[in-house]
N, C-alpha and C positions, 0 to 999 in steps of 0.2 A: 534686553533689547525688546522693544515693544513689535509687537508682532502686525508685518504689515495686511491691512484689508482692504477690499473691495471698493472702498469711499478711497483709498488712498493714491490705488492703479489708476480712478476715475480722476482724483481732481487732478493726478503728473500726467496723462492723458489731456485733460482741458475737454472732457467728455461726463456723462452723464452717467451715472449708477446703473441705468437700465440700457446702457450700451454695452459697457463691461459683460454683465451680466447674459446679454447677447451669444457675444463672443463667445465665454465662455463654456456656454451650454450647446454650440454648435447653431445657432441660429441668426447667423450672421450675414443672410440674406435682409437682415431687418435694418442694416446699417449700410454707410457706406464703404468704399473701400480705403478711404483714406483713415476713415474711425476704423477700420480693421488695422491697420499700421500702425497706429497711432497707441491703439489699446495694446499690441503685444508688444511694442518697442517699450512702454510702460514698463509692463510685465516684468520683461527682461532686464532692464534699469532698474526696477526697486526688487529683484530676487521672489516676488510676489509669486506661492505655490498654493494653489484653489484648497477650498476644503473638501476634503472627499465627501462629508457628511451633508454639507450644503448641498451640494452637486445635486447628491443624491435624492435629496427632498425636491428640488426640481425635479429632476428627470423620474422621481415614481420610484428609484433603483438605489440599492446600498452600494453597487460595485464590488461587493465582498460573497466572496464562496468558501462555506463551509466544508472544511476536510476531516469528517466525525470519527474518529477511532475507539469500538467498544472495548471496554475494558474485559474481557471476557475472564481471565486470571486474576489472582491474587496479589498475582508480582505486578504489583502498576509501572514499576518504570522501564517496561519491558518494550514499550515503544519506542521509548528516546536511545534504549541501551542492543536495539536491533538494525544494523545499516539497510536494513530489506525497508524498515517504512522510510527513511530518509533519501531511500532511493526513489521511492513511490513518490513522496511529496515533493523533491524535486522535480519531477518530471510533470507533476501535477500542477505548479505552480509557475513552469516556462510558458506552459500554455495560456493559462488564464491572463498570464501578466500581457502577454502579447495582445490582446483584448480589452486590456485597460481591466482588468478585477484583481482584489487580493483575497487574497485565503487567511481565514483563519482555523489553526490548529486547533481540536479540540479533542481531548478525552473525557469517554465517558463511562462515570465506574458504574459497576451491575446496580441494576436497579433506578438507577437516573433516568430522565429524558432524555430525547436528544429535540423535543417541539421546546425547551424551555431556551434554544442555544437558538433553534430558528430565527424565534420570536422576538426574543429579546435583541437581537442582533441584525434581526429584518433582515437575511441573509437571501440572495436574488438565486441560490443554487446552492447543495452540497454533494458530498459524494463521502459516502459512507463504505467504510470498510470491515469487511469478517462480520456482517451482521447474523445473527438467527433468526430462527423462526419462533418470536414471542413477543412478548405487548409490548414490548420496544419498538419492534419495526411493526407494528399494528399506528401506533402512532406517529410514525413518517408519513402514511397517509393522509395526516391531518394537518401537515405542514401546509401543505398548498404551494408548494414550490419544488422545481425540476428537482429530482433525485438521482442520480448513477452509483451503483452498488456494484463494489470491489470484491470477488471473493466471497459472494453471499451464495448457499443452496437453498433458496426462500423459496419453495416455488408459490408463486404467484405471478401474473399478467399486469403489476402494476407500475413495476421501475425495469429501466434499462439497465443491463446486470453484466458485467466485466467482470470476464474471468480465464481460468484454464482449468484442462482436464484432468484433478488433482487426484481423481482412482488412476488413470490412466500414465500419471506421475508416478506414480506410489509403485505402479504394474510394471514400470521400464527402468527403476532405478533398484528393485529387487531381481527382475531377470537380469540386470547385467550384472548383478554378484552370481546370479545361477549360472548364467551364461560364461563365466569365469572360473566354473569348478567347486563355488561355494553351496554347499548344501545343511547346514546350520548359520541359521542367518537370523540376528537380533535386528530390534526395531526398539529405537528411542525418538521419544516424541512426545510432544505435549497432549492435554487432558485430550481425550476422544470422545466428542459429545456429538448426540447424531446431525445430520447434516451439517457439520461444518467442516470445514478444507483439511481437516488432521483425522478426520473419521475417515475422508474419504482415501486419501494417501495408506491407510491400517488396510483396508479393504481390497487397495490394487496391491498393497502387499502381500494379503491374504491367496489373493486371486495367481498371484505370479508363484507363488510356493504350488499352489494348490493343482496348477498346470504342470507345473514340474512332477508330478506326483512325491513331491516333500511334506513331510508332517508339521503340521500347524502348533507347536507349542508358545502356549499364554505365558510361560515362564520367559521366554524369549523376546516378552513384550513390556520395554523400561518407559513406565508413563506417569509425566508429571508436567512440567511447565517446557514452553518455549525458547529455552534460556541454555547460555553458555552451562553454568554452574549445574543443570539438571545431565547436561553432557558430560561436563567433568564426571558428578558423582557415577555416572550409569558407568562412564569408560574404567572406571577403576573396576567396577563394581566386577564387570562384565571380564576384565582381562585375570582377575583372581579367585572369582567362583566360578566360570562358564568358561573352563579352557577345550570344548567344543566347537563353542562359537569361533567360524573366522569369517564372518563378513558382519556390518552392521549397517543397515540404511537410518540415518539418521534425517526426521521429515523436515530440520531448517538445516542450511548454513552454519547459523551461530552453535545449533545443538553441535554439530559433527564437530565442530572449533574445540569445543568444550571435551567432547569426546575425544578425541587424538590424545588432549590432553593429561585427559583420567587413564588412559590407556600408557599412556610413555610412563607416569607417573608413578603406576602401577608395575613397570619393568617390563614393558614389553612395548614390541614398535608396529608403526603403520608403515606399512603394508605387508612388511615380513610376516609377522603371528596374526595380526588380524585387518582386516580390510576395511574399509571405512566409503561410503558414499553421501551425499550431503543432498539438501533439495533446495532453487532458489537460483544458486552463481551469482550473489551477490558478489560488488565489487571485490572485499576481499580474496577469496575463493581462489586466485591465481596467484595470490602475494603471499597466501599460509604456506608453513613445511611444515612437512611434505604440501605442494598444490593439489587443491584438495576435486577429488572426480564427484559432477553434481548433475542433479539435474535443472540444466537451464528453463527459464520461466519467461526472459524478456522482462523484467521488473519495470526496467526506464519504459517499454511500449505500452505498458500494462496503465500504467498512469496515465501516460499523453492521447492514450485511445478513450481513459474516461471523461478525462478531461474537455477533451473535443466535442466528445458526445455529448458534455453536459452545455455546454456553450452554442451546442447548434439548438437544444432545446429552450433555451432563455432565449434566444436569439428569433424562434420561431413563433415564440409565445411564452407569459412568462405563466408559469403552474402547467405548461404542459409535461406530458409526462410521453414518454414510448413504448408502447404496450408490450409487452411480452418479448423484447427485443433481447437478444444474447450475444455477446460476441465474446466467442474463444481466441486465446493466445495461444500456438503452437510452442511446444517443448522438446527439447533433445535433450537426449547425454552427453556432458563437456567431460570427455576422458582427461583426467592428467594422472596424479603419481599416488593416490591413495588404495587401488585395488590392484591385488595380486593374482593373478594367472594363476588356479591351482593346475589345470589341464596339463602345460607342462608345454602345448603346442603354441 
């Protein structure tokens, strides 16, 4: 089926190219109001759906925002196989759409740009998640368009930065194994590279033993990727050489998933022989068994507050950017059924 255009709306209208085109670009102060009737009654009669691209070349604007995801691991399908970003992009994507924008998804492996995805895409805004501090995010700089950064420790005054307080995670989801009688307590968690959201989480772990007056053993610390399968192997690992260990804060969701699993597999259960906490409450999280005790993050708020952010800034002007700007997400402990009370009380 031939595909209908803009000459086509015009001539079942009985109106002019540069009436439609009016219309459609919101400038319909330029006609009458019977050509306004006339042109959407068209519309709506021949199924006729605008080109975004066209649109865009008038109005100066792509109508598209980019959502960058560094690849920071090895394991690349570690985004699509994580419901934590599909919960982010959801919520990333209710907003913009409500504004008339679409998102495009993009991963970017080590070493790439992310100015090649801008550019080539003419993208009116992104918002970039878990970025570092190296010539990657040196070259958002040079993008020239609003920026909002998820879960980055960059410090720099240059992009508006969405986040939470991921030492202070790490610090409440180890005392509530302490605060429950556990005093050997493992930590499984992906690579720990400095400044980023898994370093930080190692650190308020550090910090929560370290108040307790508990000893800090490295042996205790299973570090590899962000992934179910590094959870499996750590949970085996942990319930058949480390029968010490009874609690383990694992720094995602997925990991602890993975974990419970290496652990039962291994002949031994969650919560009875060892304890299990998770970081995140993503959707699953109340639907695993045992229901797994995590630390809440707000994921869905986490997105639709970048999201907003980035849209008042195209909206204000477009390459502006918000200096120095930070806004935190509050975090609690979601108790359910994976840690055990050794107290007794």
């Amino acid at each position: 089926m031939r595909k209908i255009t803009i000459k086509d709306v015009a001539r079942n209208a009985g109106v002019s190219i540069a009436a439609v085109s009016y219309v459609l670009n919101g400038k319909e102060n330029k006609v009458s109001q019977d050509t306004i009737v006339r042109i959407h009654e068209s519309i709506k009669e021949l199924n006729y759906i605008p080109s975004i691209t066209a649109r865009g070349l008038v109005k100066n604007t792509s109508e598209l925002i980019g959502v960058i995801i560094p690849q920071t691991e090895d394991h690349k399908q570690l985004v699509f196989e994580n419901p934590f970003y599909s919960e982010m992009i959801s919520a990333i994507e209710a907003v913009v759409r409500e504004d008339g924008y679409h998102i495009i998804l993009a991963g970017v492996d080590k070493g790439k740009t992310y100015l090649d995805i801008s550019t080539s895409r003419n993208l009116d805004g992104a918002i970039i998640m878990g970025i570092y501090s190296e010539q990657l995010y040196e070259e958002c700089k040079q993008a020239n368009i609003p920026i909002v950064l998820i879960d980055s420790y960059v410090h720099d005054n240059e992009f508006t930065n969405v986040g939470i307080d991921d030492e202070l995670g790490g610090y409440l989801a180890t005392k509530h194994l302490i605060d429950n009688g556990h005093r050997n307590i493992g930590l499984v968690t992906g690579m720990i590279r400095k400044d980023g959201v898994v370093e930080k989480r190692f650190l308020g772990y550090k910090r929560a033993l370290q108040e307790a007056g508990l000893f800090y053993n490295p042996d205790y610390v299973f570090e590899n990727s962000v992934s179910y399968v590094h959870g499996r192997s750590s949970g085996a690992l942990i319930a058949e050489k480390y029968p010490e260990i009874t609690g383990v804060f694992a720094t995602a969701d997925m990991v602890a998933f993975g974990l419970i699993r290496g652990i039962k597999e291994a002949g031994k259960e969650v919560p009875k022989d060892i304890s299990v906490i998770g970081f995140d409450d993503i959707s699953m999280a109340h639907m695993f068994l045992p229901p797994l005790t995590t630390v809440k993050q707000q994921i869905f708020l986490k997105g639709e507050t970048a999201a907003k952010l980035l849209i008042d800034q195209i909206r204000k002007k477009r390459g502006a950017k918000a200096h120095g700007k930070r806004t935190h997400i509050p975090l609690e402990i979601v108790e359910r059924e994976t840690v055990r009370n050794l107290r007794g009380d």
